[in-house]
N, C-alpha and C positions, 0 to 999 in steps of 0.2 A: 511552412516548414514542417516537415514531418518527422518522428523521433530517430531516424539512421542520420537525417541532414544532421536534426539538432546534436547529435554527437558526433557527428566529424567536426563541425564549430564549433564545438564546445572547450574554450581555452583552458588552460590550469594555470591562472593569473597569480602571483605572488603575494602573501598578505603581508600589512600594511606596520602590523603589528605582532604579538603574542594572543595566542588564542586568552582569553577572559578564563577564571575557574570558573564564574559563577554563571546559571545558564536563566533565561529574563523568559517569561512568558507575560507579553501586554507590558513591560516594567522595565525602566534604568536602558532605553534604544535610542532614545534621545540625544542628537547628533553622533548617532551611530550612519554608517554609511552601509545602508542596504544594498546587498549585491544580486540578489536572485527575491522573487515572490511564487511560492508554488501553490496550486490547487489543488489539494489533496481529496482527490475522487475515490471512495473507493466502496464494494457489495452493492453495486447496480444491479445485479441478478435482471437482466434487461431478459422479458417474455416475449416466444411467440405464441404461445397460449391463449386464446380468444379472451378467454375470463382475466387474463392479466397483461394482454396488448398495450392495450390503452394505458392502462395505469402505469405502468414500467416507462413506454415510449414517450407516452408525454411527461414521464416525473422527469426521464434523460434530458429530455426538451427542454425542459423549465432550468431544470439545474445550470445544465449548459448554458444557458440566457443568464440567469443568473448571477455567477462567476462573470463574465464576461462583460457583462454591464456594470461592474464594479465603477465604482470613481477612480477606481485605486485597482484594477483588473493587473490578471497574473502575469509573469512573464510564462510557463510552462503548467499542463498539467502531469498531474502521477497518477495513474492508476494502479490501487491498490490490491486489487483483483476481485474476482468473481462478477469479472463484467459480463456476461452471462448466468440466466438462473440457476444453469443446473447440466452439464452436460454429463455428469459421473453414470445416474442412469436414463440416457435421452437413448434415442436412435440417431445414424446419420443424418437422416433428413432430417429429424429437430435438433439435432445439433448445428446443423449447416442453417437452418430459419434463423436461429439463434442470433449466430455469429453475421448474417446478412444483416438481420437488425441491427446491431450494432454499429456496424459499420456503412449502413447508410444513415443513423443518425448524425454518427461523428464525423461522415462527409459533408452532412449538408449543416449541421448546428453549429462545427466544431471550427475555429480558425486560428487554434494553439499547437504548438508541438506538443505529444504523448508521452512521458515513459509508462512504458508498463511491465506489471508483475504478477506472476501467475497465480491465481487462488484455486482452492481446491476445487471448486465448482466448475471453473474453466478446463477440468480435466475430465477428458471422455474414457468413459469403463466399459461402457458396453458393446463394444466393435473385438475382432479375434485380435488377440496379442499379437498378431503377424501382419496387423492392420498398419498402413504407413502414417494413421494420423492418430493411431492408437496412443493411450494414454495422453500426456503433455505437448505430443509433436503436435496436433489440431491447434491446441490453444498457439504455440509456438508459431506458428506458420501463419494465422490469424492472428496475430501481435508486432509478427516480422521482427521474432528474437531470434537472434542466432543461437544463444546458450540461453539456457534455464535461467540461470544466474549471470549476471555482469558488472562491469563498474566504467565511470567515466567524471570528468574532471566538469568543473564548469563553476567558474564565476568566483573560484581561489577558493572550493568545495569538495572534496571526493566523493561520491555517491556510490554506495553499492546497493544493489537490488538482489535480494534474496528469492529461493525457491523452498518455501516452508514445507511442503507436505511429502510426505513417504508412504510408500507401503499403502498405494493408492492400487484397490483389488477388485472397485467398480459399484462398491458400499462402503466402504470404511477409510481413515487416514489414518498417520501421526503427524504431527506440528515435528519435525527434526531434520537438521542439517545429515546430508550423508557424507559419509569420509572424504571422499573426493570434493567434495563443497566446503567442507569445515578447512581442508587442507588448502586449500583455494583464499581462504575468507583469511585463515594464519597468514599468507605468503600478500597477500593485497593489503593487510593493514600493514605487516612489515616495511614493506616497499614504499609506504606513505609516509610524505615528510612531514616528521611529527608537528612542524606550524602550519600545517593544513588539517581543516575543521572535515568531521568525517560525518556524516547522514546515511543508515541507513534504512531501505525502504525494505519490508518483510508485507505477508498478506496476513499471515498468524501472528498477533504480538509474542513478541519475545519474555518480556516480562510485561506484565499487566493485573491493574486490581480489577478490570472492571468482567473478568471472568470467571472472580466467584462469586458474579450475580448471574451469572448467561446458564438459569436454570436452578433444579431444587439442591445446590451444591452442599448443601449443610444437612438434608435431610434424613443422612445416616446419624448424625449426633457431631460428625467430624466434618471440616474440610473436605472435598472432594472436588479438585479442577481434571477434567480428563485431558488427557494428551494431545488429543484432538483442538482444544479449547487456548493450549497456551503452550510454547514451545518445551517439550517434556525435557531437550539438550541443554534450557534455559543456564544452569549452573557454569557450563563450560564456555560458554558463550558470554556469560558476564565475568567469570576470570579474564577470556581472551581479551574482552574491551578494559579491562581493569589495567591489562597491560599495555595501553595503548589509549592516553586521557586525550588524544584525539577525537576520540570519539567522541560528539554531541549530541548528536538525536539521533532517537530510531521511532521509527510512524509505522502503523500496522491499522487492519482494520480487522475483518471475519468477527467480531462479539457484536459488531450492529450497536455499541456504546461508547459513553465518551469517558475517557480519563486522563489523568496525566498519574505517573509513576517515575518519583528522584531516584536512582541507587546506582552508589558509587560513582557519583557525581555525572552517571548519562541519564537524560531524560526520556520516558519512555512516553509515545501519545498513539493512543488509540480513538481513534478517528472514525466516531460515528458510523453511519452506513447511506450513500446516496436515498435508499429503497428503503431506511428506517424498520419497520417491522414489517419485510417482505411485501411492502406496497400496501401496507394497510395501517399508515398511519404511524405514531410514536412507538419504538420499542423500549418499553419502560419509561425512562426519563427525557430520553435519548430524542429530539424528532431528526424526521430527515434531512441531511446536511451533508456539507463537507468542511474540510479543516482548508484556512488560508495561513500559510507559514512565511514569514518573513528569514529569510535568513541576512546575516549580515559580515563585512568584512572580518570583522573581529572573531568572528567562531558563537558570536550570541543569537540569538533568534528569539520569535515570537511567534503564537497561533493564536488564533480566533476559528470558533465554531460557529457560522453560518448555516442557516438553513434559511432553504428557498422554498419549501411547505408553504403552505396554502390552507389550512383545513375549509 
């Protein structure tokens, strides 16, 4: 089943109950009735680069195997983005190598349905702005998203999938919702019945601690998270789900670390990186992995950080 089937099947089934306030990671699941398990994939930066072929395509390999061989394997994966190394500054032809490799690993390794989410890496800069696959439409068309951003129901869950990055110029980003998206994200959570448990899937965490390690951040004498690093709209965004305690988790990945982050009673997880420290190994504490998330009828859930590394 591929991720268009898996969302036309995808039911908005009734819960059972009241959503939980309190949110369980590993703890208090016990005769809870599990409704969805997802594999949270996400900063593949998958190479066709000779020097990082190998090491990308078979880390995808292994991962894939991995997951999948579970006792306890997923029903779905997410892809968190930057399933590609690098298209911002590639050419067409390595951008298009790219996206080939990807997509004949996940033909021949892959036998879960996808969502996917666009990371900034996934966005091509260097073609003319009059280009048809210019900027996010490559990744887009290579994803088989119809919109940047979406939402769909599944398993008595709301899922929205975010489009984090801005003011993408071919070098540079920002982590920010634009108006037409934020106005979209107000009108989707509205529309949600509030005993329905809400997840959403971003590529830049939204909020997160583990981005003022991603770098010499304090070596002014101050804090310094750049914009790029963690969603700079983050203030409004945590209002909006304030208004709406539907909300329960939001998964992100782009810091290549792991954390978890409580406030205002939504949990924030940032989710490792498949490719760890760009294929060479551990990033800081971090090794390569991904997150397995239980979610469950009641609106509580659970993760485990897995790694399929090998040193």
């Amino acid at each position: 089943m591929d991720r268009k089937d898996f969302l036309k099947y995808s039911g908005s089934a009734t819960l059972g109950s009241l959503l939980t306030a309190g949110k369980t990671d590993k703890q208090s699941t016990e005769n809870k009735k599990r409704v969805l398990r997802i594999a949270h994939i996400t900063d593949v930066h998958v190479s066709n680069n000779t020097n990082d072929k190998y090491r990308s395509a078979k880390g995808l390999e292994q991962c894939l195997h991995h997951l999948q061989g579970q006792q306890d394997p997923p029903d779905i994966i997410f892809n968190g983005g930057d399933a590609i190394n690098d298209a911002l500054g590639a050419s067409r032809s390595e951008v298009k190598a790219q996206w080939d490799l990807w997509h004949r690993i996940l033909r021949q390794e892959n036998g879960l349905p996808v969502i996917d989410c666009i990371g900034n890496h996934d966005v091509w800069g260097e073609g003319a702005k009059d280009d048809p696959l210019y900027g996010k439409k490559w990744a887009m068309e290579a994803m088989e998203l119809d919109q940047r951003y979406y939402s769909f129901d599944r398993a008595g869950w709301h899922f929205i999938v975010l489009d984090s990055t801005r003011s993408v110029n071919g070098d540079w980003y920002t982590a920010r919702l634009d108006e037409e998206q934020f106005a979209w994200l107000k009108e989707e959570l509205a529309e949600t019945p509030e005993d329905t448990p809400v997840l959403v899937l971003s590529h830049i965490p939204i909020v997160c601690a583990a981005a003022y390690f991603d770098g010499d951040n304090e070596k002014s004498g101050d804090w310094e998270v750049p914009g790029a690093w963690m969603h700079i709209d983050a203030r409004r965004i945590v209002e909006l789900f304030h208004q709406h305690p539907n909300v329960q988790l939001c998964i992100s990945g782009h810091i290549h670390l792991l954390d978890r982050v409580d406030y205002n009673d939504v949990t924030y997880y940032c989710n490792g990186a498949v490719s760890g420290n760009w294929w060479n190994g551990h990033y800081q504490q971090t090794p390569p992995g991904y997150a397995m998330i239980n979610l469950y009828e009641d609106g509580s859930f659970e993760r485990e950080y897995l790694s399929y590394y090998n040193t």
